[in-house]
C-alpha positions as CSV (number, residue, x, y, z in Angstrom):
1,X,130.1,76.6,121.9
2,X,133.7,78.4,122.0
3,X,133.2,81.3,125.1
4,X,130.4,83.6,123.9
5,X,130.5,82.3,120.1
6,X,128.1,79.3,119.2
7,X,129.1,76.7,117.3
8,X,125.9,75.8,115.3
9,X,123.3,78.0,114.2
10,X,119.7,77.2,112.4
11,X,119.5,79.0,108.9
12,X,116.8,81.5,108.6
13,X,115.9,80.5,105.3
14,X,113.6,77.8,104.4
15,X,114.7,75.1,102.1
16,X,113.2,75.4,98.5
17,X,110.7,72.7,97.8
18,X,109.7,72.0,94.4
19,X,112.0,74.4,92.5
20,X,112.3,74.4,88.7
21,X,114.7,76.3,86.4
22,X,114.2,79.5,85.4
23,X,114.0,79.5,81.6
24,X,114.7,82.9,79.4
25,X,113.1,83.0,76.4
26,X,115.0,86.1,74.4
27,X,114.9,88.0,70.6
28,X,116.8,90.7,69.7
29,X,117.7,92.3,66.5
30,X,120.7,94.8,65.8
31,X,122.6,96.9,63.5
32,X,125.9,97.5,62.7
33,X,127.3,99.9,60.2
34,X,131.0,101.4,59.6
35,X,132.0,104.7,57.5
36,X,135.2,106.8,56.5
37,X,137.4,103.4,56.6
38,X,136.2,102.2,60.2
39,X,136.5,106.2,61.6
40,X,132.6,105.8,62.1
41,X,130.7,103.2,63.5
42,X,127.4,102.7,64.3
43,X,126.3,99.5,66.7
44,X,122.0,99.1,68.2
45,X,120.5,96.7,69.1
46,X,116.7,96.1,70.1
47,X,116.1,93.3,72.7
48,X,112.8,91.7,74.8
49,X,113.0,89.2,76.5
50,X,110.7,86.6,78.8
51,X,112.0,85.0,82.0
52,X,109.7,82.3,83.7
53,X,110.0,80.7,87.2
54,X,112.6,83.5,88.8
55,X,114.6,82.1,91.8
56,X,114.0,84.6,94.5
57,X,114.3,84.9,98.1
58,X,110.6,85.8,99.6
59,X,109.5,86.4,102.8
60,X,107.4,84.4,104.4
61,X,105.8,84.0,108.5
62,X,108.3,83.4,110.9
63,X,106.1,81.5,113.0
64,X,107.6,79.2,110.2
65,X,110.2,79.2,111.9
66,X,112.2,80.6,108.9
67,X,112.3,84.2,107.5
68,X,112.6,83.6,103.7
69,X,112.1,81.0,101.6
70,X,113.5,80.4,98.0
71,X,110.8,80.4,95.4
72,X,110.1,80.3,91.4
73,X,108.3,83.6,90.8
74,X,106.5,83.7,87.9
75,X,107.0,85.6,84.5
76,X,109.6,88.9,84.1
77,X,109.3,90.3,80.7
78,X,111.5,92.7,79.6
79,X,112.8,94.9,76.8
80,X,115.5,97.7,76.0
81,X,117.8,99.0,73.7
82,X,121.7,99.4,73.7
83,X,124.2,101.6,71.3
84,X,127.6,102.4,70.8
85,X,129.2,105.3,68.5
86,X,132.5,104.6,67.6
87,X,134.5,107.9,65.9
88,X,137.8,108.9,65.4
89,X,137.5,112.8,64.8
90,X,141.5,113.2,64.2
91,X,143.9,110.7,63.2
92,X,147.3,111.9,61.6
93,X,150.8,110.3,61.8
94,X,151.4,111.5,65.0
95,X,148.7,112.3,66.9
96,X,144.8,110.3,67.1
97,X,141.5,111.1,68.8
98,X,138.9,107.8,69.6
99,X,136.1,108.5,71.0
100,X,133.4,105.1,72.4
101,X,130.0,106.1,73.7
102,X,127.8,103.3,75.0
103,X,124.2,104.1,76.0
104,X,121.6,102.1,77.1
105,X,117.8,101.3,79.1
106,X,115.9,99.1,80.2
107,X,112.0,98.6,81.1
108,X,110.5,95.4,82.7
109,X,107.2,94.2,84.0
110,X,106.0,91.5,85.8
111,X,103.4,89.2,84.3
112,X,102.7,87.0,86.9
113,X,104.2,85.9,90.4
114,X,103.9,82.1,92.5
115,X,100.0,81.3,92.1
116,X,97.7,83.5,93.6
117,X,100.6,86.0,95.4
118,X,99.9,89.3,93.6
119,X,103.1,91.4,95.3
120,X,106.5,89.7,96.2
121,X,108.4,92.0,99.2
122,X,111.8,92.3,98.0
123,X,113.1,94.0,101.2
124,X,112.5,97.4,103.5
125,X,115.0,100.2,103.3
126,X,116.6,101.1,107.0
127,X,114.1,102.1,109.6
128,X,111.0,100.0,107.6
129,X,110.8,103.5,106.2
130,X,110.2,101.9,102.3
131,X,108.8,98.6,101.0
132,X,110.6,97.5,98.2
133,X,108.6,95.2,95.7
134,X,107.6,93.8,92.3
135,X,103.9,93.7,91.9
136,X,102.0,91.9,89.2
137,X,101.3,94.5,86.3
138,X,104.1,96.8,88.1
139,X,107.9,96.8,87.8
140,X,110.5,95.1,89.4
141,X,111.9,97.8,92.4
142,X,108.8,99.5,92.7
143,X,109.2,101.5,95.7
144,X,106.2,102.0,97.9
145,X,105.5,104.3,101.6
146,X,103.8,107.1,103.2
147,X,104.2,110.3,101.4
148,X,103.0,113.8,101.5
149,X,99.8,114.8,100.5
150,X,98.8,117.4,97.3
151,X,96.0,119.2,96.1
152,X,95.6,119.7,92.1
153,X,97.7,122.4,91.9
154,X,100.3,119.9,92.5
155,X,101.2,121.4,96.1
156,X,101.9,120.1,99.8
157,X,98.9,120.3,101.7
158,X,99.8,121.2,105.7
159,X,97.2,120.8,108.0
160,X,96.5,123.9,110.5
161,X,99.8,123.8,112.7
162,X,101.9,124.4,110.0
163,X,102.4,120.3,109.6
164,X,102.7,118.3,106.2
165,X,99.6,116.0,105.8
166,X,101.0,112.6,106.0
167,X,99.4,109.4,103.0
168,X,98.5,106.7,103.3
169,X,101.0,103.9,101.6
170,X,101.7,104.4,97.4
171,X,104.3,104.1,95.2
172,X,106.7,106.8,95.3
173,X,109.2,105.9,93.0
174,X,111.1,102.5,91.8
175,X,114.7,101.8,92.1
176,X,116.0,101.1,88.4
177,X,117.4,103.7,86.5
178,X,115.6,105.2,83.3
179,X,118.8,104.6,81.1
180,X,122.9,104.0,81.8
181,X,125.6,106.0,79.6
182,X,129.3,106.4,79.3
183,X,131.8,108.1,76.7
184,X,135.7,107.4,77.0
185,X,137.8,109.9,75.0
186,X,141.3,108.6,74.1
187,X,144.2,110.2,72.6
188,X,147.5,109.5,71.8
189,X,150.7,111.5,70.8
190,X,153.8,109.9,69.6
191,X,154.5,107.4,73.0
192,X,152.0,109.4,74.9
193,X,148.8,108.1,75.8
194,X,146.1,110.1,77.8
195,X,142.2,109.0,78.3
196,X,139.4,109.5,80.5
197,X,136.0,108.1,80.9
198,X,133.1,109.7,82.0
199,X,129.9,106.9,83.0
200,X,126.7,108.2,84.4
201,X,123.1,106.8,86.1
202,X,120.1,108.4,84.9
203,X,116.6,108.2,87.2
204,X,115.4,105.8,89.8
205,X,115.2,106.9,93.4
206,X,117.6,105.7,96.6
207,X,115.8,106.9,99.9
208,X,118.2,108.4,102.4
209,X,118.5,107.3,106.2
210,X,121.7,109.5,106.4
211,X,119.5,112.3,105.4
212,X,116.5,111.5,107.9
213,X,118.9,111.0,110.9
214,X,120.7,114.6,110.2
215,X,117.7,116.2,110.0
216,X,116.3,114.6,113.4
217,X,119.5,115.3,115.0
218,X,120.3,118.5,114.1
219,X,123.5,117.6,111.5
220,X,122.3,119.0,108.0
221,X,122.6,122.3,107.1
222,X,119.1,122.4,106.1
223,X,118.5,122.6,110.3
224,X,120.2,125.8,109.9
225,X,119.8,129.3,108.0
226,X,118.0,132.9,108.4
227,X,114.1,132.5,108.2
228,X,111.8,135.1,105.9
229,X,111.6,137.1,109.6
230,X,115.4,137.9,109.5
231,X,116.2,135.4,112.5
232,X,117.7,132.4,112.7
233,X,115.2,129.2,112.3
234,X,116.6,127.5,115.5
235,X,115.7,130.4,117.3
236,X,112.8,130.0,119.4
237,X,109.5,131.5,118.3
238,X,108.9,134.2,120.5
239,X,112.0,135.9,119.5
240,X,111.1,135.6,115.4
241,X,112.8,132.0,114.8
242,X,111.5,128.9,113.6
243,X,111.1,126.8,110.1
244,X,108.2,127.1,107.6
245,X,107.4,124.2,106.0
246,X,106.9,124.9,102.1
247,X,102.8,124.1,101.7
248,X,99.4,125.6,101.6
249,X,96.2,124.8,103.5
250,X,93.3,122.8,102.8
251,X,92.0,126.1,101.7
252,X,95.1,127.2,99.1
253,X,96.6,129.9,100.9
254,X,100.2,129.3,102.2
255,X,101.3,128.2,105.0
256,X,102.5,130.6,107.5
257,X,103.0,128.6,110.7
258,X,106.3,128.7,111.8
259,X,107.5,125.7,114.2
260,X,110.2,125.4,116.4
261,X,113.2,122.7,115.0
262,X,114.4,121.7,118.5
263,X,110.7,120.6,119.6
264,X,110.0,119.4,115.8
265,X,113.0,118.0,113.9
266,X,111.9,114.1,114.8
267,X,107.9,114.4,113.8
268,X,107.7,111.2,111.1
269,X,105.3,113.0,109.0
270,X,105.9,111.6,105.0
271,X,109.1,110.2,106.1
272,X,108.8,108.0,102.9
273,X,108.9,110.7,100.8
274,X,110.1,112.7,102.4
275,X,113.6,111.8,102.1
276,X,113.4,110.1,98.5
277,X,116.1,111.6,96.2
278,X,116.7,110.9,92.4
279,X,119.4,108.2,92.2
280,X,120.7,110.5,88.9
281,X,124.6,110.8,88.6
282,X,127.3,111.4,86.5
283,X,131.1,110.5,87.1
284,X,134.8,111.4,85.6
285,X,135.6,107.5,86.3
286,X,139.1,107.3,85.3
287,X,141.8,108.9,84.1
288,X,145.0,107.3,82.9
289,X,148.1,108.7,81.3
290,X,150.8,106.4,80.1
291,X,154.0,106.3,78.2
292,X,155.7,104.0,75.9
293,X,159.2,103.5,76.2
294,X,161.3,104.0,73.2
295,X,162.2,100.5,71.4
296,X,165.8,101.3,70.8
297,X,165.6,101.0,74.8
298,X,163.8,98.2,75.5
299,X,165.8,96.4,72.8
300,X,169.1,96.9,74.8
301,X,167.1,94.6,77.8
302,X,165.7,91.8,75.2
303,X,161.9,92.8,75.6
304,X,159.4,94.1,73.2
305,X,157.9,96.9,74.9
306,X,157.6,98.5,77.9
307,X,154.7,100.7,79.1
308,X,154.7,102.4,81.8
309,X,151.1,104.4,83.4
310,X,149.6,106.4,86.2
311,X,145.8,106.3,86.4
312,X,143.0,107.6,89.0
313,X,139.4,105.8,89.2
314,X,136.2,107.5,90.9
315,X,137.8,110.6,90.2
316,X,134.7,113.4,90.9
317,X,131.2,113.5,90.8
318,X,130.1,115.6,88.0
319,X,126.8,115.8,88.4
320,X,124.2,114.5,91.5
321,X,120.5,115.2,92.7
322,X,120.8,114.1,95.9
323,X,122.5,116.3,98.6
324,X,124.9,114.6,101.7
325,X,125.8,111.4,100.2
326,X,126.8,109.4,97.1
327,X,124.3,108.2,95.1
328,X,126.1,105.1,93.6
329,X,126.9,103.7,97.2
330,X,123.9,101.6,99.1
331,X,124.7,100.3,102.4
332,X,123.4,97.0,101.1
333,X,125.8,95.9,98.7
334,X,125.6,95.6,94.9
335,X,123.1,93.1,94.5
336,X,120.3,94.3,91.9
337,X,117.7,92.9,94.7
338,X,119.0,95.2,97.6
339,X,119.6,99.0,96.1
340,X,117.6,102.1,96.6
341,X,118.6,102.5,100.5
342,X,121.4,104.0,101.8
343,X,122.7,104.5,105.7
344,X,125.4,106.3,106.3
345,X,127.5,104.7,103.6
346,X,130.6,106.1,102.4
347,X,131.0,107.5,99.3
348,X,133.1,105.9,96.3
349,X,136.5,105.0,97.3
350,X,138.9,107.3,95.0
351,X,142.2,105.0,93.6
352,X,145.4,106.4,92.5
353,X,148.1,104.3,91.2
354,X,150.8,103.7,88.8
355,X,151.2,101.0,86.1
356,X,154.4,99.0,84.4
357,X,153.6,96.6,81.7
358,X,156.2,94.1,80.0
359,X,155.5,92.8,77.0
360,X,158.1,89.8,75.9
């Protein structure tokens, strides 16, 4: 060792033993059609899919010695569909409109896993909070953790303090969206070009430790407000304050147990659940504006063109159903097998810059 800083370290993963390729067994079938001289277009396409004998890191007993091990994991089958419109709505001498939309989903489920394992753990979210996993007949990212409990009416049971019931463990949501989209609009006058692209994420669920931890501590504005009594909800209760959790008794009628936040605000009832938000958003992506420099110019210098651009990517968030933090952003990275958790993770860094191409 170097000071404090070792110079060897045992991996915590297990070697593979007895790994075999995966093999992806795919048919798809498609469509392509083009109207009005190419100003129309049309592209789908239908797909499934069979994947056998997945590499994936698993957990396994650390009295192992090792945390994970690398494994072949059965059958994945999936199946989706993807589509483009193509259109130019205005094209004259001068001026032209384009217009690309893409749209596509994407359903799996798993057929079998290694032997007789019936549920492969993925990973937790921060704070143990959420399993991640793919169980056999389930889907890959299946999310599963203690949640509230209902009646049939569909509503949050409390129990007689005024207190969420609390589940027992069961799937609360999965981490892969229901279907991806984007549209770019481009359009160009004389040596002006301008376009933007808007992209979005629709369904699957992240769970929030930035949420938990500003509830617990007092940061969210949700820890804050006038209660149906007229008085503030960090008040104390003898004075009119306190939060109502929304809810009903065993019995149907609503609750009306007020509790006090400073003596409350780190009870871990449904904490799963709890703070699970839909992963849903949609994006202005990028904007660019760009010129092309006249040719009797670029002549003068011996070059073909010159174009010069300013552009701006992760411009605003459009549209979100999640409340304190970027839903795009996990604090584990973009690997497919580590979303659906986020801690305190900044939200989409916004670029700005400017552009000179050459052409020769």
């Amino acid at each position: 060792p170097y000071g404090n800083n070792p110079s060897f370290a045992l991996s915590t993963s297990m070697p593979p033993a007895n790994l075999v390729n995966e093999l992806v067994t795919s048919s798809e079938a498609g469509l392509d059609l083009k109207f009005l001289n190419n100003r129309l277009g049309f592209d789908f396409t239908a797909y499934r899919s069979v994947a056998k004998n997945q590499i994936l890191s698993a957990p396994i007993s650390p009295t192992t010695g090792f945390n994970t091990q690398t494994i072949n994991a059965g059958q994945v089958n999936n199946w989706g569909i993807e589509a483009t419109i193509t259109g130019t709505p205005i094209k004259t001498d001068k001026f032209s409109w384009d217009i690309t939309a893409n749209w596509s989903t994407n359903k799996n489920k798993i057929i079998a896993l290694n032997g007789d394992i019936k549920r492969l753990q993925l990973y937790k979210t921060e704070g143990d909070e959420v399993i991640v996993v793919a169980d056999v007949n389930g889907s890959y990212g299946d999310m599963w953790g203690k949640g509230f409990v209902y009646n049939e009416s569909g509503k949050r049971i409390v129990d007689q303090g005024g207190v969420p019931l609390t589940s027992e463990l069961k799937k609360i949501g999965n981490i892969m969206p229901d279907w991806l989209g984007s549209i770019n609009n481009s359009f160009s006058y004389k040596s002006f070009n301008f376009s933007f692209l808007i992209d979005a994420r629709w369904g699957g669920k992240i769970y929030s430790r930035t949420n938990q931890d500003g509830w617990a501590t007092g940061a969210l504005t949700s820890t804050v407000g006038i209660n149906a009594k007229g008085a503030s909800v960090r008040d104390p209760l003898n004075v009119g304050g306190g939060y109502l959790f929304d809810g009903v008794f065993q019995d149907g009628k609503a609750n009306d147990v007020y509790k006090y936040l400073d003596d409350f605000r780190w009870d871990p009832f449904a904490r799963a659940e709890r703070w699970i938000y839909d992963a849903t958003y949609v994006k202005l992506r990028q904007i660019t504006l760009g010129y092309q420099l006249p040719r009797s110019l670029v002549g003068k210098i011996k070059v073909s063109g010159i174009d010069v651009s300013v552009f701006a990517r992760n411009v605003a968030i459009l549209y979100k159903n999640s409340e304190n933090f970027d839903p795009e952003v996990s604090n584990r990275g973009a690997a497919q097998s580590s979303q659906g958790s986020e801690f305190a993770a900044p939200p989409s860094a916004r670029n700005i810059g400017a552009r000179i191409r050459i052409t020769f």
